[in-house]
N, C-alpha and C positions, 0 to 999 in steps of 0.2 A: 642482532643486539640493538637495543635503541642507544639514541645518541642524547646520553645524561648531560652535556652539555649544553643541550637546547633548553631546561628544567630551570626556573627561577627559586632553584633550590639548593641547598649541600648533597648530593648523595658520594656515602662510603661502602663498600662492599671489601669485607674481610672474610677470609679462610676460618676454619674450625680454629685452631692457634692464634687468631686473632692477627696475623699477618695483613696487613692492607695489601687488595688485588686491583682494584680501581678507586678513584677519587672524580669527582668532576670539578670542571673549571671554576667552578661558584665556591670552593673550598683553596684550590690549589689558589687563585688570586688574591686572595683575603688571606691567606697567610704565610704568602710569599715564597711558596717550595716551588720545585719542578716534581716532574712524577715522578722521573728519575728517584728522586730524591728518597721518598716516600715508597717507593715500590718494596714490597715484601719487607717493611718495616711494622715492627710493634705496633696499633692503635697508642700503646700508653706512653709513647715517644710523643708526641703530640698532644696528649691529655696534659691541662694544668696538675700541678701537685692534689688539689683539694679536689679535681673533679676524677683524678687516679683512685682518689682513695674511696669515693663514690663510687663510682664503676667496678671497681676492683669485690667490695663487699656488700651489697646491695644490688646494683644493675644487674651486673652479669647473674648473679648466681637466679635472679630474676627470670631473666632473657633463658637463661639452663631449662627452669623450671617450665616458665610459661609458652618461650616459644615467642614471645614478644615482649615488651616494653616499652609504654606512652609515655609522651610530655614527658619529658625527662631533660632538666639542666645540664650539659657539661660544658666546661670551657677548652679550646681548641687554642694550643699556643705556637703563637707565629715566630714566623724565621729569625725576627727581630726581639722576639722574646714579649708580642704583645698578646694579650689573653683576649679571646673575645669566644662571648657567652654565645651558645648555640640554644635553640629548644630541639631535642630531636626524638621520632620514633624510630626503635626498633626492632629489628625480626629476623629470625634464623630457618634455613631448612635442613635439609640431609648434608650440607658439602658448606653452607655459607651463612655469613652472620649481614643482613640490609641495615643501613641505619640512611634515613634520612632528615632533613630536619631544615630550620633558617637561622639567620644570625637574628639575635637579639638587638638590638641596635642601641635600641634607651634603655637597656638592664645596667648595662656600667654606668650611664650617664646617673641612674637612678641611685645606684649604692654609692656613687661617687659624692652626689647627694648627703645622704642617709651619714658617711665617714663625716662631710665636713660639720654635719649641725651636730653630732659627736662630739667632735674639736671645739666647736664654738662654747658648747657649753660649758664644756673642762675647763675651757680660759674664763670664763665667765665667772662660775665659780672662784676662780682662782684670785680674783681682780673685785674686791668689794666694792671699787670707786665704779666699776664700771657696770655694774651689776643690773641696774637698771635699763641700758642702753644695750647691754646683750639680751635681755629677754624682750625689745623688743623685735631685737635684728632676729633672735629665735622665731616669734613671731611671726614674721613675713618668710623664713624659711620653712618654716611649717607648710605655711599655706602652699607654697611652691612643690614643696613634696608630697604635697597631699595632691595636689593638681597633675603632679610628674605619673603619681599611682592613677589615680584617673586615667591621663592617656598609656601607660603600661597596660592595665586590664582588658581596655579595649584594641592594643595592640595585639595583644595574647589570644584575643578571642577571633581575630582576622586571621595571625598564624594557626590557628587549630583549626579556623574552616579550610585556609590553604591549605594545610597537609594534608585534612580530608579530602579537596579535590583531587591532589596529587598523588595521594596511596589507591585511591576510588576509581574517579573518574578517569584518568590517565592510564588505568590499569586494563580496561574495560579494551581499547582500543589494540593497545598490547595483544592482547590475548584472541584476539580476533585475528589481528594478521599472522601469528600464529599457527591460529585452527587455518587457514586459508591457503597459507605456506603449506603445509603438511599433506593436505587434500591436493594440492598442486605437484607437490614431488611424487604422491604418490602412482598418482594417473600420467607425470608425463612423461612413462615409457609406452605408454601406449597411443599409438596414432589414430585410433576409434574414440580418443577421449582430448581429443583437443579442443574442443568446445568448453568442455569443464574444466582445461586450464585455463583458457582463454578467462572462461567468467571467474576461475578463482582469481588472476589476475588481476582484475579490475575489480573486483572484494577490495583486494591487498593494498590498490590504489587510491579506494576512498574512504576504505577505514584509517589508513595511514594521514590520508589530508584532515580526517576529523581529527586523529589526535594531534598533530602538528597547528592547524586552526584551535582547537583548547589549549596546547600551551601555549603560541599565544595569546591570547585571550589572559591568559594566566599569568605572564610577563606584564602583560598591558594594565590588570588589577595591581599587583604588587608594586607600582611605578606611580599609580596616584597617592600613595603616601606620601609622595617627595616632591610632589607638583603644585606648579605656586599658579593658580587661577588669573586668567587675563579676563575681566568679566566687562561684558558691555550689553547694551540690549537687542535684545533677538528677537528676530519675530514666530510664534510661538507655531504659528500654522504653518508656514511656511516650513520651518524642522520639520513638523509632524508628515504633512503632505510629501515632502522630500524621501521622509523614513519608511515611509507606511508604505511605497512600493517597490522595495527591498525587503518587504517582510513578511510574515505569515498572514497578514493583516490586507494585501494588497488590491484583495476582490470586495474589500469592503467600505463601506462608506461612513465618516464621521457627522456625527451632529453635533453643531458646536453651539454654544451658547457661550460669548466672551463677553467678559465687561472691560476685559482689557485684553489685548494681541501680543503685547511686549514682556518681554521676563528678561530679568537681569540677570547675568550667567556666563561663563565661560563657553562660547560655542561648542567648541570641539567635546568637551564634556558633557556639556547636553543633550548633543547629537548622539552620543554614545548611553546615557541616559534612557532616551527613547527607541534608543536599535535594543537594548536589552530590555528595557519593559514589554515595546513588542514582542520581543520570542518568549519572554515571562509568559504571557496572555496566552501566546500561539500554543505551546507548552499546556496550558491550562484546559483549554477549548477542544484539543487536540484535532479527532476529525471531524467534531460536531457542526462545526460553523458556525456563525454568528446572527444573531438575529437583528440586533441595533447596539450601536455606539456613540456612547451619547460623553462630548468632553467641554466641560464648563470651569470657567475660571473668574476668580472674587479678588478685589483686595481690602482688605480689614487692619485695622489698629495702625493708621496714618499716625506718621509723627516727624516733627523739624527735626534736625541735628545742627545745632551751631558749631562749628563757624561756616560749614559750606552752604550751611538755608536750603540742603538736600530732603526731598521731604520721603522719607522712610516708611515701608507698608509691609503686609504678609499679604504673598500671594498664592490663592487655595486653587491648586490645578485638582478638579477634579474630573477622573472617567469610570463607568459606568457601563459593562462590557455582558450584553444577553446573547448567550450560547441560545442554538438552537436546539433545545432538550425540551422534556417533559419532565413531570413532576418525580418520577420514578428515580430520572438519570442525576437532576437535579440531589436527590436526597443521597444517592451516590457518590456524584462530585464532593457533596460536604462530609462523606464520610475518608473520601480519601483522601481530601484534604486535611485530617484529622484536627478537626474541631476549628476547623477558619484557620488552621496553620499549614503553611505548604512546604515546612522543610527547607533546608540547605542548598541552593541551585547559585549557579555560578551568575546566573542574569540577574536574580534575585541581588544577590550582594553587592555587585554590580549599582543596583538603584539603590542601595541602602548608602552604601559611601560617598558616592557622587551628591546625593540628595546632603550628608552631611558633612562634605567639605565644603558644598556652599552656603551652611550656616541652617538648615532644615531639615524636614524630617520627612521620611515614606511610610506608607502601609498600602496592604493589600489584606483582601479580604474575601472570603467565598461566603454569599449571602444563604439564608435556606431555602429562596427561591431557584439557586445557582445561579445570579447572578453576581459578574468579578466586583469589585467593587475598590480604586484603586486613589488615595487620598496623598498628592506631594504639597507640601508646605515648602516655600522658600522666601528669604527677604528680598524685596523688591525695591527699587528707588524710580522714582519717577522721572518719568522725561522731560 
């Protein structure tokens, strides 16, 4: 059985009767039960009123039909009587009903929201003297909840690649030590086939450390939401050279062309930045190898900021990555990249976040030459 406690996630597993048989610690902490507590208890003991009556007429009969159900709201209430919004998916087979899912974190902060500029208006209305002075406190709440929905959407759409990695990629690993286990008990009564336990054995041992290594990886993504950036200047070669021989990349050599060596940035984030754009690439290339790599860096659109007389720029890292292919395998790479887009990867998201919790942005790109083509933007301050 894997151990759901290791999972930067909720998972529940209920019986046909909807009896709760396991919870993991990502659920029992957050809402203050023991399992004691919770064991062979109703899911609808712990469903809010309005997310009962959801589930009850809708989900389930859902989940009966299909056999699953996505993204799906319900609120989960704690020992203390506090509600907190989960997104979850779920899924049933012969014997059990899986739901897994994350906490919502900014969905109450967001309706809590949404209640007060409610209230506001109501009095507002209410109070002709004031009337004036509430529309425009209206006003500045607007814009806040319209900024609150902004970061909600993009928080949503993190949660649904994380679930994806979690129902996917994590399942992948699963299912191998499984096949591996199986092939091992089967052969080890026999003393002629201990060799093939032996090698099932060490299957079981490194397919287990990949998925252990992806969660965390998986811990480590969902943590930079809440992480407050120590930023100073780094020197940019010095990262790369450091990374590059830890990585897929390590027999090859860079061409640099800098107009500057310095980036402003949280090390530790950076670092990690270039460990996952590396196996992005290595990923990309796969056994073809590389022909030249070429990484050039600009800075553009200087400007003062008073009162520190800090002088503020963009700085355009860019690289420039030729697999060793032909024209054939090339027009291949661009087809499986389907149309210059490479899909959902856990290294990928990786540079997407990082690039914009420090205020920038990433792309990547398969040329119809095949070659990678890979452009970060971030603000710069000078030395």
């Amino acid at each position: 059985m894997p151990d759901y406690d290791l999972l930067p996630c909720g998972v529940i597993s209920l019986n046909l009767n909807e009896k709760i048989l396991a919870v993991n610690s990502y659920i029992i902490e957050k809402l203050g039960y023991t399992f004691s507590e919770l064991e062979n208890t109703s899911i609808n003991s712990i469903l809010s009123t309005g997310s009962r009556i959801l589930y009850k007429t809708h989900f389930y009969p859902t989940l009966m039909g299909k056999g699953k159900v996505q993204e799906i709201v319900l609120s989960l209430t704690g020992k203390d009587g506090t509600k907190y919004p989960f997104l979850f998916n779920m899924s049933m087979d012969a014997s059990q009903i899986h739901i897994s899912g994350l906490i919502l974190n900014k969905r109450s902060d967001f309706e809590s929201g949404l209640i007060e500029a409610k209230n506001a208006a109501e009095t507002a209305l209410l109070k002709n003297k004031e009337l004036m002075l509430a529309h425009n406190e209206l006003g500045k709440i607007q814009k806040e909840l319209e900024s609150q929905l902004r970061e909600e959407k993009t928080t949503n759409k993190e949660l649904r690649i994380l679930n994806k990695m979690i129902s996917h990629d994590l399942q992948e690993p699963l299912r191998k030590i499984q096949l591996f286990a199986s092939r091992t008990i089967l052969k080890a009564d026999s003393l002629n086939s201990m060799d093939d336990v032996l090698h099932n054995l060490n299957k079981i041992i490194e397919v287990a450390g990949r998925g252990h290594s992806l969660t965390k990886r998986l811990q480590q993504y969902s943590e930079l939401e809440y992480y407050t950036l120590r930023k100073a200047h780094v020197n940019l070669t010095g990262i790369i050279e450091s990374i590059k021989t830890e990585s897929p990349l390590s027999t090859y050599d860079f061409i640099y062309d800098l107009e500057i060596n310095s980036l402003y940035g949280d090390e530790d984030k950076i670092t990690i930045l270039f460990t996952e754009l590396f196996h992005l690439i290595g990923r990309l290339i796969g056994s073809n190898g590389v022909k030249s790599m070429n990484l050039s860096s600009r800075i553009s659109a200087k400007e003062t900021k008073s009162p520190t007389n800090l002088e503020i720029g963009k700085l355009k890292i860019l690289l420039m990555v030729e697999p060793k292919i032909n024209n054939e395998d090339a027009k291949e790479m661009v087809h499986h990249a389907g149309g210059h887009r490479m899909g959902i990867n856990l290294d990928m998201v990786f540079c997407e976040k990082i690039t914009s919790l420090h205020g920038g942005t990433f792309n990547i790109e398969i040329l119809d030459s095949g070659k990678i083509r890979i452009a970060i933007m971030l603000p710069h301050v000078s030395l």
